[in-house]
C-alpha positions in Angstrom: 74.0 92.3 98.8 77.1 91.1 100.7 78.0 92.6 103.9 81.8 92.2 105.0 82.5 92.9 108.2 86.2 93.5 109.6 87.5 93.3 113.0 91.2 92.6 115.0 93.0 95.9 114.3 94.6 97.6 117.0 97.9 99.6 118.3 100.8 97.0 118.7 104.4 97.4 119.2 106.9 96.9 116.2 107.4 93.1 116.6 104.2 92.3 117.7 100.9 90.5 116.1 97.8 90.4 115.2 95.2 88.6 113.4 92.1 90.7 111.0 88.9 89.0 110.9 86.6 89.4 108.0 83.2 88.1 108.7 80.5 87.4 105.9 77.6 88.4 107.4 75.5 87.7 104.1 76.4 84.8 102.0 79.7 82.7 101.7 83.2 83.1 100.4 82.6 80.2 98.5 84.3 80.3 94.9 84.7 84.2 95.7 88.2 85.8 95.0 89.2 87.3 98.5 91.5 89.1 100.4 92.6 92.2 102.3 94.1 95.7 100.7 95.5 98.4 102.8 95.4 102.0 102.4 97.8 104.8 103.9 95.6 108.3 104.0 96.8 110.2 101.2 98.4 106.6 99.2 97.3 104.3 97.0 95.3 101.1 97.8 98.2 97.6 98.3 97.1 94.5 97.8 98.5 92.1 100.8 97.1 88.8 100.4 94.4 87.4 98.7 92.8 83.9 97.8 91.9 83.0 94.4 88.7 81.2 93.8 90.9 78.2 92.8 92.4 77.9 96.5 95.6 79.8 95.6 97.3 82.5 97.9 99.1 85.5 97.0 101.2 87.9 99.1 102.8 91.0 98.3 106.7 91.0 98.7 106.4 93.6 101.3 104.2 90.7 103.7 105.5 87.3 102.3 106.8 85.5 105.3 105.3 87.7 108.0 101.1 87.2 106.8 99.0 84.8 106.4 95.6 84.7 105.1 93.6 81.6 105.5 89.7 80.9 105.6 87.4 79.1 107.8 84.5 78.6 105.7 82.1 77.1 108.7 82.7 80.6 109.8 82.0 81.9 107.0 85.5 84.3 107.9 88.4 85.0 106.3 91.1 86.1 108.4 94.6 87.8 108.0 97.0 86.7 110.6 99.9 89.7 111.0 103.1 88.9 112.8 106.4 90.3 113.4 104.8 93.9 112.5 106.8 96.8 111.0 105.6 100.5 111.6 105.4 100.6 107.4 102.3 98.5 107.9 100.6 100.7 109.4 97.2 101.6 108.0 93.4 100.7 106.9 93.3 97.4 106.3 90.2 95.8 104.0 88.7 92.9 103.5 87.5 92.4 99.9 85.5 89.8 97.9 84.2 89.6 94.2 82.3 86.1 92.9 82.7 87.7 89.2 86.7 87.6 89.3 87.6 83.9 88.0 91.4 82.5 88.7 94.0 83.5 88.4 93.1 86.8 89.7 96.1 87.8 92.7 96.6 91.0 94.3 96.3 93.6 91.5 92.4 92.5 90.9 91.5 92.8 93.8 92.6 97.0 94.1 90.4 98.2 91.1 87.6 100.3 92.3 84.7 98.0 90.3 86.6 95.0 92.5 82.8 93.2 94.3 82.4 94.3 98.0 84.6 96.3 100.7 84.2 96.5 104.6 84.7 99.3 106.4 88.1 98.6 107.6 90.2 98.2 110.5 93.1 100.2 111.8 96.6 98.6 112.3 98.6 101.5 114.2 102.8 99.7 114.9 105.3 102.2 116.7 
C-alpha cells in the first residue's frame, strides 16, 4: 500500500505563490503516472498537471504558464509549484499516483475514480 502524503496549501493573496508537496511515504514514484487534481466542493475533480511515466508533463489550459510540477525522486516528492494565483484556483488540491497507467496517460487518467492512490489533500484558499 502506498501512502501519499500532501503538504504546502495555505491562504494567499491573488498574485501570490505557493508550492504543494507530495511525499511518498511508501515506495517510489518511479515509472508511476503522477500528478495533482483539484476539487471545488460541490464540482467535479480537474486534472492540473501530471507526469507521465515516460517523463512527459501535462497542464491543463486553465494552469499552463502559472504551474509547474516537477519531481525530486531522492525525495521521493513530487511537488506542484503555484504562482501568480487566481481566486478560481481555489480548492482541494491532490496528489495522485497509479504504477498500472502506462504513457501516454495526461490529465483525464489521472481523474477516474479506479485512478491508483490519493492523499488527503491540501487546501489552496486565493482572495
Amino acid at each position: 500500500h502506498v501512502q501519499l502524503v500532501e503538504s504546502g496549501g495555505g491562504s494567499v493573496q491573488d498574485g501570490g505563490s505557493l508550492r504543494l508537496s507530495c511525499a511518498a511515504r511508501t515506495g517510489t514514484f518511479r515509472r508511476a503516472c503522477m500528478g495533482w487534481i483539484r476539487q471545488v466542493s460541490g464540482k467535479e475533480r480537474e486534472g492540473v498537471a501530471s507526469i507521465d511515466s515516460d517523463g512527459e508533463t501535462t497542464y491543463a489550459d486553465s494552469v499552463k504558464g502559472r504551474f509547474n510540477i516537477t519531481e525530486d525522486s531522492a525525495k521521493n516528492t513530487l511537488y506542484l509549484h503555484l504562482n501568480n494565483l487566481k481566486p478560481e484556483d481555489t480548492a482541494m488540491y491532490y496528489c495522485a499516483a497509479d504504477w498500472t497507467v502506462t504513457a501516454p496517460a495526461g490529465l483525464e487518467a489521472m481523474t477516474r475514480p479506479d485512478f491508483g492512490y490519493w492523499g488527503d489533500g491540501t487546501q489552496v484558499t486565493v482572495s
